[in-house]
N, CA, C and O of each residue as an XYZ file, in Angstrom:
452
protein
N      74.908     40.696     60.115
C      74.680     41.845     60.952
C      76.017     42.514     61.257
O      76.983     41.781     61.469
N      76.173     43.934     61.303
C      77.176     44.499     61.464
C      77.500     44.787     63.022
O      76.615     44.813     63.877
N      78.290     44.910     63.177
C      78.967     45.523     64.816
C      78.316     46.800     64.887
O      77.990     47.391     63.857
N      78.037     47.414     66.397
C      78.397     48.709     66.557
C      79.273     49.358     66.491
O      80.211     48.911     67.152
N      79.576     50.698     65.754
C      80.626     51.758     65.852
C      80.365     52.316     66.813
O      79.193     52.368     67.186
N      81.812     53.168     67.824
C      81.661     53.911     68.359
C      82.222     55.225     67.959
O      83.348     55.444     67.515
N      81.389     55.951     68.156
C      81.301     57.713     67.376
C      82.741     57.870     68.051
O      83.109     57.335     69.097
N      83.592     58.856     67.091
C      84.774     59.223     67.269
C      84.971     60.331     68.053
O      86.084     60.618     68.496
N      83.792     61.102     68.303
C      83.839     62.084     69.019
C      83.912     61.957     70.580
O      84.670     62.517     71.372
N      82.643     60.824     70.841
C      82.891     60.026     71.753
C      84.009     59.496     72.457
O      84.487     59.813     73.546
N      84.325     58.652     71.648
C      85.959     57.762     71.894
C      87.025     58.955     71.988
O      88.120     58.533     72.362
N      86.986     60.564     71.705
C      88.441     60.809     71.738
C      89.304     61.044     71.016
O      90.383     61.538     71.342
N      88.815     60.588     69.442
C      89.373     60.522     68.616
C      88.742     61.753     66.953
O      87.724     62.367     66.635
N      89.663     61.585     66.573
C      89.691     62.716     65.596
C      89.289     62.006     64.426
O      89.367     60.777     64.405
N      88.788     62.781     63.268
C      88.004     62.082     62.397
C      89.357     61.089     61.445
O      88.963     60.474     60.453
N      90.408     61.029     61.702
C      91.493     59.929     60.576
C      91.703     59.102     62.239
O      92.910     58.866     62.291
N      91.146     58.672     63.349
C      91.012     57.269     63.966
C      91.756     57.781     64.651
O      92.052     56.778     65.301
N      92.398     58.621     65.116
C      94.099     59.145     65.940
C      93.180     59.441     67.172
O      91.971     59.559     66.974
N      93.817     59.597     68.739
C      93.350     59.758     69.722
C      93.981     61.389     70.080
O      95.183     61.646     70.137
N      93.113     62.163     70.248
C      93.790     63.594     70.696
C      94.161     63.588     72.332
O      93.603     63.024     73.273
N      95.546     64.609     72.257
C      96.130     64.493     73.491
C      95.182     64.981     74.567
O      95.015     64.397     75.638
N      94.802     65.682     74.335
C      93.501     66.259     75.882
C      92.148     66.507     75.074
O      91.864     66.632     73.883
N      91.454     66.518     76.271
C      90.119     66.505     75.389
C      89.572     67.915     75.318
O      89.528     68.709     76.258
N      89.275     68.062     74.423
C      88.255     69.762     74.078
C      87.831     70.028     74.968
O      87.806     69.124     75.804
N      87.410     70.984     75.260
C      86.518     72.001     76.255
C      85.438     72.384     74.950
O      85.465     73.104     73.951
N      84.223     71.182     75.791
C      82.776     71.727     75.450
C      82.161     72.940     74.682
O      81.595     72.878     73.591
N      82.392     74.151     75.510
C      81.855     75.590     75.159
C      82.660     76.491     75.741
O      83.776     76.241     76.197
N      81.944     77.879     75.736
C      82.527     78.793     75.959
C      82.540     79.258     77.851
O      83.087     80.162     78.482
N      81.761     78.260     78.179
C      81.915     78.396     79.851
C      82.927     77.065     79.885
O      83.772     77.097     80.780
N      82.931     76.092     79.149
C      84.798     75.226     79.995
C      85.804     76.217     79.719
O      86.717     76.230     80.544
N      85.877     76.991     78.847
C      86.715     77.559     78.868
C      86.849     78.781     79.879
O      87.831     78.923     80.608
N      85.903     79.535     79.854
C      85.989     80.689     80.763
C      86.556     80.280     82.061
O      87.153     80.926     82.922
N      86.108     78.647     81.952
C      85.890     78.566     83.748
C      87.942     78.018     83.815
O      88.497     78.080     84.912
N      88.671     77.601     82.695
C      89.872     77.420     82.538
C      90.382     78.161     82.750
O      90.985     78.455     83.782
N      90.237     78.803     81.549
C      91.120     80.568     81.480
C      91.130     81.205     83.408
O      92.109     81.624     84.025
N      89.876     81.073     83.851
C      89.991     81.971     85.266
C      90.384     81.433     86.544
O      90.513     82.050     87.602
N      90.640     79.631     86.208
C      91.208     79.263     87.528
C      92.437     78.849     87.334
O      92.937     78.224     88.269
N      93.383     79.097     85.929
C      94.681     79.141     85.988
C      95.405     80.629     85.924
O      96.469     80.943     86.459
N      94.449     81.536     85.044
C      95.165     82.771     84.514
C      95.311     83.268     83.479
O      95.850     82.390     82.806
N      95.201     84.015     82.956
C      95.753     84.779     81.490
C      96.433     85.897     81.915
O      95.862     86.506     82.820
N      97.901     86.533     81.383
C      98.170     87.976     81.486
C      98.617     88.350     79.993
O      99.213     87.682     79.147
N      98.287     89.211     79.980
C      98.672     90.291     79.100
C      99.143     91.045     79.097
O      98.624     91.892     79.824
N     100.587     91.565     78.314
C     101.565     92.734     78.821
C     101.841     93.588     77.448
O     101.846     93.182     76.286
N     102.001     94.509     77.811
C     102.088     95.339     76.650
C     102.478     96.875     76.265
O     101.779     97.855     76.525
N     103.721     96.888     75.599
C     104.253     98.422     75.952
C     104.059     99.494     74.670
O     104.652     98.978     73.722
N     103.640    100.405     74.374
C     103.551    101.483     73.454
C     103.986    102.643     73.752
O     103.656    103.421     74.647
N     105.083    102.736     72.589
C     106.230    104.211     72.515
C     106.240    104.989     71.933
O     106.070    104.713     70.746
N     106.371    106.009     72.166
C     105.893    107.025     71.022
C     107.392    107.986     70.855
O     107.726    108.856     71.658
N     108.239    107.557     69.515
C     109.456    108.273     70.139
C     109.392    109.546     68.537
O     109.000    109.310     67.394
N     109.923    110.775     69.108
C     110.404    111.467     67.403
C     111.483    112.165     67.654
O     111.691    112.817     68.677
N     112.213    112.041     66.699
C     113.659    111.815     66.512
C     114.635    111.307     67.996
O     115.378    112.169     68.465
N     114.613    110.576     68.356
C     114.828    109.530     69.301
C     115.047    110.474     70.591
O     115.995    110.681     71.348
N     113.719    110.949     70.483
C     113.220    111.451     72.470
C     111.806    110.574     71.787
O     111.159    110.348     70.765
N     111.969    110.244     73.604
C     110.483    109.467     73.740
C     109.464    110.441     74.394
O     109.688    110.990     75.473
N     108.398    110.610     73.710
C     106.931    111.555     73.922
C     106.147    111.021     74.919
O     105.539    111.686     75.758
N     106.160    109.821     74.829
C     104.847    108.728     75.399
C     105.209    107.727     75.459
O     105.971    107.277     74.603
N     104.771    106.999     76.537
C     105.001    105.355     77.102
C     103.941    104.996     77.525
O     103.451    105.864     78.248
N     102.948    103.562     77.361
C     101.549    103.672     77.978
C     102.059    102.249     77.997
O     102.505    101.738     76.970
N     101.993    101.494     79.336
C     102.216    100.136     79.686
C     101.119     99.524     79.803
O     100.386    100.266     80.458
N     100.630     98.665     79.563
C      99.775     97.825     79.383
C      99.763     96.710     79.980
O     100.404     95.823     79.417
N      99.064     96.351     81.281
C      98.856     94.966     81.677
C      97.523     94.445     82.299
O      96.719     95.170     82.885
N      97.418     93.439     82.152
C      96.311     93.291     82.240
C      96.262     91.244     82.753
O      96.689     90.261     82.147
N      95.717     91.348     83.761
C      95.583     89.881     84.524
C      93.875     89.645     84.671
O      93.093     90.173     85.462
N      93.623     88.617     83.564
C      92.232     87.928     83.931
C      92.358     86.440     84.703
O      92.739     85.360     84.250
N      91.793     86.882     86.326
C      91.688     85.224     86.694
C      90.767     85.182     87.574
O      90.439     86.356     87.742
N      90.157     84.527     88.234
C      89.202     84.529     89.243
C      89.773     84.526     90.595
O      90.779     83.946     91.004
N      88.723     85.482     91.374
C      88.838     86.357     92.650
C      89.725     85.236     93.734
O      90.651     85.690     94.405
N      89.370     83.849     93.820
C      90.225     83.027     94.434
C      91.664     83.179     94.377
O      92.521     83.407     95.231
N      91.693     82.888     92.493
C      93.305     82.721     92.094
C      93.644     83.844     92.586
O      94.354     83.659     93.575
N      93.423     85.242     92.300
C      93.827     86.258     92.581
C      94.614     86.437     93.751
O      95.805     86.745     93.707
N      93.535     86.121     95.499
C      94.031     85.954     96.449
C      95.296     84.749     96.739
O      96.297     84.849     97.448
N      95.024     84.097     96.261
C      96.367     83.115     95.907
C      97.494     83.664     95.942
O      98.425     83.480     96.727
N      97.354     84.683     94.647
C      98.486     85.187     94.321
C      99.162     86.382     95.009
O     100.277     86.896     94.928
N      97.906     86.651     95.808
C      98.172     87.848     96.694
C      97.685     89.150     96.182
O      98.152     90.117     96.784
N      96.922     89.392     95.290
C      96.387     90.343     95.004
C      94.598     90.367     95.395
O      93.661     89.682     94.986
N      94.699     91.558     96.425
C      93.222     92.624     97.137
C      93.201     93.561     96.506
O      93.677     92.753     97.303
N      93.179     94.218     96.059
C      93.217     95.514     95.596
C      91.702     96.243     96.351
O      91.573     97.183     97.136
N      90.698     95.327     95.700
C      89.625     95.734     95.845
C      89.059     95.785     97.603
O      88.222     96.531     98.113
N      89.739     94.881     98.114
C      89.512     94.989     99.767
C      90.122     96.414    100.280
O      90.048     96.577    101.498
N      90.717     97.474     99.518
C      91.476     98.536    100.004
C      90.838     99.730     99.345
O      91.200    100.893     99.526
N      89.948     99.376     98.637
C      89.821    100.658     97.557
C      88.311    101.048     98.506
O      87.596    100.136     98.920
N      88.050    102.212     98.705
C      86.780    102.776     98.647
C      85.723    102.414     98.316
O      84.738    101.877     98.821
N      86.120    102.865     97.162
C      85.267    102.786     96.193
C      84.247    101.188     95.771
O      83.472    100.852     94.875
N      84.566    100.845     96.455
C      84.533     99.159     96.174
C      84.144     98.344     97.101
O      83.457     97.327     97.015
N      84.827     99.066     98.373
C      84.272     98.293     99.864
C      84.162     98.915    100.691
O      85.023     99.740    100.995
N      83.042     98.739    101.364
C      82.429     99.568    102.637
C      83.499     99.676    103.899
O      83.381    100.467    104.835
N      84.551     98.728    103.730
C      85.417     98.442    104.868
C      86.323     98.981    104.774
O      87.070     99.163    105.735
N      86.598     99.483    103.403
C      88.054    100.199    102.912
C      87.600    101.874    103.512
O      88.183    102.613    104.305
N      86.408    102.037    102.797
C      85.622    103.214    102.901
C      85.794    103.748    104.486
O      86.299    104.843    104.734
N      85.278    102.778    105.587
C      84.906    102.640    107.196
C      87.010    103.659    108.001
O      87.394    104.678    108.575
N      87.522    102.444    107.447
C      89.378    102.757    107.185
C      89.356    103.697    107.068
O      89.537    104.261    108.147
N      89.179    104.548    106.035
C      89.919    105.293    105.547
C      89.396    106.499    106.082
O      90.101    107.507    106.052
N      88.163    106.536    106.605
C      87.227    107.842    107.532
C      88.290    107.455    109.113
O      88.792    108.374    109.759
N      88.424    106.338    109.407
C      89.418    106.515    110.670
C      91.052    106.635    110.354
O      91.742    106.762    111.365
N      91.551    106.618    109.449
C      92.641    106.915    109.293
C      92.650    109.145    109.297
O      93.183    110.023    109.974
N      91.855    109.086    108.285
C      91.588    111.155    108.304
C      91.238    111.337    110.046
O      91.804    111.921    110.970
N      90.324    110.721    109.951
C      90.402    110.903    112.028
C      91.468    111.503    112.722
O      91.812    112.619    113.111
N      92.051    109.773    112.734
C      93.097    110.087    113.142
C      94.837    110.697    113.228
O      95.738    110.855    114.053
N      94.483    110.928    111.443
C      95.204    112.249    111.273
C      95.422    113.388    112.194
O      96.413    113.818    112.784
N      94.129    113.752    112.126
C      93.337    114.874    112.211
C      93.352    115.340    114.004
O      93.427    116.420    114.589
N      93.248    114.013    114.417
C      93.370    114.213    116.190
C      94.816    114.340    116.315
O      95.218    115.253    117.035
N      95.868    113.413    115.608
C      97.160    113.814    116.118
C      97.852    115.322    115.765
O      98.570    115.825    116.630
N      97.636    116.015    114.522
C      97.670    117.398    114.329
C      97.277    118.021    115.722
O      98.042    118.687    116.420
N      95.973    117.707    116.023
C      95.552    118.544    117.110
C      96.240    118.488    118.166
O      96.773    119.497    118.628
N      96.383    116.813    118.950
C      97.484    116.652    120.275
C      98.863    117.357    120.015
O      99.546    117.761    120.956
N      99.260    117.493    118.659
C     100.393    118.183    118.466
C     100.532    119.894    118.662
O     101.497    120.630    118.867
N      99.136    120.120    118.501
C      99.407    121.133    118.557
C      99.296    121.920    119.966
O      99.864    122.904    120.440
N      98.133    120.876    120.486
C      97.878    121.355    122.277
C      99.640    121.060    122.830
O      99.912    121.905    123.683
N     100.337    120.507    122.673
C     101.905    119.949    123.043
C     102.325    121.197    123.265
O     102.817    121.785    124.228
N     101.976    121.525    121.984
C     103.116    123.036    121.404
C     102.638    123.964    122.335
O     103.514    124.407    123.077
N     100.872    124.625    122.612
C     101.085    125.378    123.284
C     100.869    125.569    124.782
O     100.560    126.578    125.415
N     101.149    124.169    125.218
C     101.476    123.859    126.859
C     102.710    123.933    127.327
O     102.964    123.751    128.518
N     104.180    124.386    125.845
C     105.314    124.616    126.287
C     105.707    126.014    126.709
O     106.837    126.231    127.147
């Protein structure tokens, strides 16, 4: 009677018996879920020069990570934008406000002198 083998895939190991340094990521969600709780950036510059004046510069960057890491890192963007949050939106109607009232106290100032 023979022994059991244990499947190499199992064990860790690569099909010539060797043990790989870390183990694979499953599918395409271990990875997603990698990629977004350490980071990816992407940077990237395009020039457009003729006879050496530059026409065009379009910088390119680009940070995929999840909304946690993000705050980590210190980036809201989206807590400020309008467009995006009702709270930024709420802000930004009392900021024109109060623009808008101090113009006015400024101007009652002016003609109470």
């Amino acid at each position: 009677m023979s022994e059991p083998t244990i499947s190499t895939r199992r064990a860790g190991m690569d099909r010539y018996g060797f043990t790989s340094p870390a183990p694979r990521p499953e599918g395409l969600a271990d990875i997603l879920e990698r990629v977004l709780d350490k980071g990816i950036i992407i940077a990237g510059d395009i020039r457009v020069n003729l006879v050496d004046v530059e026409l065009l510069t379009v910088k390119i960057r680009l940070l995929v990570v999840s909304v946690d890491k993000a705050m980590e890192m210190g980036i809201d963007w989206w807590k400020r934008d309008p467009m995006l949050s009702a709270e930024a939106a709420d802000a930004k109607e009392l900021a024109d406000e109060n623009r808008e009232l101090r113009a006015r106290l400024e101007e009652l100032e002016r003609d109470r002198e």
